[in-house]
C-alpha positions in Angstrom: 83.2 115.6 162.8 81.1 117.8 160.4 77.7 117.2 159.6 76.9 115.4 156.3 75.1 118.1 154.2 71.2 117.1 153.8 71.9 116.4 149.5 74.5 113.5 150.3 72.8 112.1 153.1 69.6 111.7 150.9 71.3 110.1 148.4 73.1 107.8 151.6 69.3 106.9 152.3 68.5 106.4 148.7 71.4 105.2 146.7 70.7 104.5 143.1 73.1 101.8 142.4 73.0 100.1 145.1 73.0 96.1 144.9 75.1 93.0 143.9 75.1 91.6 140.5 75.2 87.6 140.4 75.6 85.1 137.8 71.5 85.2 137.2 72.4 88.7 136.0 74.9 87.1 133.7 73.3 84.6 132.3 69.8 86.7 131.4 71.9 88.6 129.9 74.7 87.2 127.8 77.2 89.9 129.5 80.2 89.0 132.0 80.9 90.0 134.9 83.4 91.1 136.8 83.9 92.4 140.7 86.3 93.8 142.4 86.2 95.6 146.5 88.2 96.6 149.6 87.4 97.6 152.6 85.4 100.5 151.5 83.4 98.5 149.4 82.7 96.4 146.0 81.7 96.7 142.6 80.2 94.6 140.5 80.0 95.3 136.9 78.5 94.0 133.9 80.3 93.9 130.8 79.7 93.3 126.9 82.3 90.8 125.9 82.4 92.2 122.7 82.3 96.2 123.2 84.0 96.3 127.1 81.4 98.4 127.3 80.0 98.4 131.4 75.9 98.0 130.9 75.2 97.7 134.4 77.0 97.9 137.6 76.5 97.8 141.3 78.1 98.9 144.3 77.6 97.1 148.5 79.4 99.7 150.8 81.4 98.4 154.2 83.1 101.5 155.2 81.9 104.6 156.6 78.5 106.5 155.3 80.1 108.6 153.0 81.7 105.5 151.0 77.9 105.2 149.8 77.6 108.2 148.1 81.5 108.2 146.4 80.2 104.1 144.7 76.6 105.5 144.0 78.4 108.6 142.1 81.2 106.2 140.4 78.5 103.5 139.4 76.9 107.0 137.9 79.9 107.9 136.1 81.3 103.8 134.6 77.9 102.8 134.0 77.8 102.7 129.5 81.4 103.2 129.7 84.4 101.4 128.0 86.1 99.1 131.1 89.5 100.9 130.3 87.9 104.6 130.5 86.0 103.9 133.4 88.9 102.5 135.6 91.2 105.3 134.4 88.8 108.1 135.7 90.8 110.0 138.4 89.6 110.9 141.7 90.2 114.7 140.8 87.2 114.7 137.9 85.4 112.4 140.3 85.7 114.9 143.3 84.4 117.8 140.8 81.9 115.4 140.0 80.7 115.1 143.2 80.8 118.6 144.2 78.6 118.9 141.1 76.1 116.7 141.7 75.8 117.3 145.8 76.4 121.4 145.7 78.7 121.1 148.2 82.5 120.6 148.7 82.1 118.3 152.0 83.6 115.3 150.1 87.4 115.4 150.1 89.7 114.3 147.1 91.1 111.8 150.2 87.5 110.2 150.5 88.1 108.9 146.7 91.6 107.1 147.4 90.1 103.5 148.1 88.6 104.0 144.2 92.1 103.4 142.5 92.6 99.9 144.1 89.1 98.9 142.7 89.7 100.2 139.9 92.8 98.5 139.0 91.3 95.4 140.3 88.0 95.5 138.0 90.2 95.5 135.1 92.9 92.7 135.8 89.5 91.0 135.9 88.4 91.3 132.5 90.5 88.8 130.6 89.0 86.4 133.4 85.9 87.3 133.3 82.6 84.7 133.4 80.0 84.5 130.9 77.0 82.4 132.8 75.1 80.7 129.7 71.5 81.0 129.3 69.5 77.9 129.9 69.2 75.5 127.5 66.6 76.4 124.3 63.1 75.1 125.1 63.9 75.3 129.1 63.3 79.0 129.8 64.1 80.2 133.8 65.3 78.1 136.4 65.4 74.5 136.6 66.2 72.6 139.5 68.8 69.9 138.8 67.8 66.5 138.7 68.5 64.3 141.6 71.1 62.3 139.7 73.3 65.0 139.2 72.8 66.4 142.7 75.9 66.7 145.0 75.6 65.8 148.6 75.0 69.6 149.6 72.2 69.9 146.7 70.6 66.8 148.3 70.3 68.0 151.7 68.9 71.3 150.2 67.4 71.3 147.3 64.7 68.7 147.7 63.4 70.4 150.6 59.8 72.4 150.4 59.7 76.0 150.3 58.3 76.2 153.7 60.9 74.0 154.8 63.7 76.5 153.2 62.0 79.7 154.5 62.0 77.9 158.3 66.0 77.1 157.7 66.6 80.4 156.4 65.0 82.2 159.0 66.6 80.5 161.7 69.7 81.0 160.6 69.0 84.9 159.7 68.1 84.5 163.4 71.4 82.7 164.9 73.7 85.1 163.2 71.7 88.6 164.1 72.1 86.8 167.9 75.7 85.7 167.8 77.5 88.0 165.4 75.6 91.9 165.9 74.5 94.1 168.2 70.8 94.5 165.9 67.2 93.6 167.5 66.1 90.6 166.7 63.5 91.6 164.5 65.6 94.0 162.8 66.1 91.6 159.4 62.9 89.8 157.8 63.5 86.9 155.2 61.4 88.3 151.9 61.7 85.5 149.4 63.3 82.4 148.8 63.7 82.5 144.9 65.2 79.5 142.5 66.4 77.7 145.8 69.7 79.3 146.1 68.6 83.4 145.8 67.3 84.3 149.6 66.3 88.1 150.0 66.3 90.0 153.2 64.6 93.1 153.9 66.3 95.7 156.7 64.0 97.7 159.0 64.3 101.0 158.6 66.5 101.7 161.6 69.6 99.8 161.0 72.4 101.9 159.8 73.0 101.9 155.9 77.2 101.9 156.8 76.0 98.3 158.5 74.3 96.8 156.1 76.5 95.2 154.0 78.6 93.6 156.1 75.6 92.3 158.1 74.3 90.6 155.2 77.7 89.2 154.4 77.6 87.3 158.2 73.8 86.0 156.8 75.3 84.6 153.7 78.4 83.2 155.1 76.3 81.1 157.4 74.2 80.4 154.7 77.0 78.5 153.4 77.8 76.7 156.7 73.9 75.7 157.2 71.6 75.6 154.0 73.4 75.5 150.6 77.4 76.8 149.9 76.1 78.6 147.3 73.0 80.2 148.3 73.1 84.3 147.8 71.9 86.6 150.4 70.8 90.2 148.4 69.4 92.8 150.4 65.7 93.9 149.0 65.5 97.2 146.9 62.6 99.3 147.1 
């Protein structure tokens, strides 16, 4: 295997669009959004209902290293575009594109093929596409529901303290990086527990960018099983 040139495997380290956009996003907003992924990866995109026109959008990568740098440069190239034109961008002007931006020719028009299937996906999506309102006028950021309207999963959850939530997080964070990777245990910090269902992890340094996603996708699935079905696990950005 050749060795990734020094330009793309900065920008592997240091991705600028990396991230996942969530129904927070949505609602702060007034935008929809829309995801689609495969294998390779996802994107998640952020869409003016009126316009179609993309005015954020984020990429997690599952596949190998150099997946990173083909989402970072499409995120690039969508981001303030019209849905239609961006998911109609070939992977010929996006190989130029890259070769461009990198100064080198190490990415093959092949590395791009996994980009039609998401591409195609993200715009069967917009017709369906959801709109998060704001909060109500007078009740600005998040507000926890009130215990009447509580399901039996928000009642064993919600109520609980913050310290209580960090302990149950952590645990869990700690259960899954025993039974479902090869990582050190202290390989994955919690960082924050924000508006009871947003928990945010921080990586050290040493675990593989290509492993990150999917890692985090194991946290947040047991999330579900343990805590709150609807709890999101993001990954901290510097």
């Amino acid at each position: 295997m050749n060795t990734i040139p020094a330009n793309i495997l900065n920008n592997i380290k240091k991705p600028q669009s990396r991230g996942k956009l969530t129904s927070i996003d949505s609602s702060e907003t007034g935008f929809g959004l829309i995801d689609a992924g495969n294998a390779e990866g996802k994107v998640y995109c952020l869409i003016n209902p009126k316009t179609k026109i993309i005015e954020n959008v984020r990429f997690l990568s599952y596949g190998k290293l150099e997946t990173i740098s083909i989402l970072d440069l499409f995120c690039e190239q969508i981001k303030s575009s019209h849905i239609e034109a961006a998911c109609s961008l070939n992977t010929t002007y996006l190989k130029e594109k890259a070769d461009e931006k990198f100064n080198c020719d190490y990415l093959q028009i092949e590395n791009f093929s996994f980009l039609k299937n998401i591409q195609e996906n993200l715009l069967n999506a917009v017709p369906n596409m959801v709109i998060t309102p704001p909060p109500e006028k007078g009740k600005e950021g998040y507000r926890r529901k009130d215990k009447k309207d509580m399901n039996e999963d928000d009642l064993k959850w919600l109520p609980l303290t913050a310290p209580e939530k960090i302990t149950r997080c952590e645990n869990v964070i700690s259960e899954t990086l025993k039974n479902k990777t090869d990582l050190p245990g202290d390989s994955i910090k919690l960082y924050n527990v924000q508006k009871d269902l947003q928990v945010i992890i921080e990586y050290d340094n040493n675990v593989e960018l290509s492993k990150r996603a999917l890692v985090t996708a194991f946290i947040q699935e047991n999330m579900h099983s343990n805590c709150h079905p609807q709890i999101q696990v993001t990954e901290r950005q510097s």
